[in-house]
N, C-alpha and C positions, 0 to 999 in steps of 0.2 A: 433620628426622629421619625423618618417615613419608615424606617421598619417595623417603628412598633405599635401601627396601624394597622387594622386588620383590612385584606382588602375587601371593598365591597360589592356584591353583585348588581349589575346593573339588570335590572328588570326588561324582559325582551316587549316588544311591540303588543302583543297579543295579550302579557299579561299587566301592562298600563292600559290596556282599551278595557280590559276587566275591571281595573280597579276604577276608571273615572265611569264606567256605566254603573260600576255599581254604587259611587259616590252620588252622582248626579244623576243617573238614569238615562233613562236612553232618548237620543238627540230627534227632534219634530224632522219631517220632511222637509226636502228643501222644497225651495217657491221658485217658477221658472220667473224671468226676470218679467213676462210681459204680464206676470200676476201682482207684481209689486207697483208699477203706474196703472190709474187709474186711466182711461180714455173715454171718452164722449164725442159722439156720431154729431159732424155740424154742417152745414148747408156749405156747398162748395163756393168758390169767389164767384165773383162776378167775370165774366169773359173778358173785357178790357174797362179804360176807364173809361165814364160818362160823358152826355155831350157838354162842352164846354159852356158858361156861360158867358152870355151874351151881354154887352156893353147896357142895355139897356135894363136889363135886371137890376146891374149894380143898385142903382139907385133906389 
């Protein structure tokens, strides 16, 4: 039964990158990764923690 299949050629590297640009077209740039999160500039901490409060505050 396998003989009497024709064999078939497999299409080299160069010409599947033809046929999917020319199906889909040709692929956007890539994005370097610090393009895809956004980041926002924020006031630094504070140097350590506050003065503690005092017994008579509580109240």
């Amino acid at each position: 039964m396998t003989e009497d299949r024709e064999p078939t050629d497999r299409p080299t590297d160069d010409e599947s990158e033809a046929r999917r640009r020319a199906r889909f077209g040709k692929l956007p740039k890539r994005f370097a990764p610090e393009e895809l999160v956004e980041t926002k500039d924020t006031e630094p901490p504070p140097e350590g923690p506050g003065e503690p409060p005092v017994r008579r505050e509580w109240v």
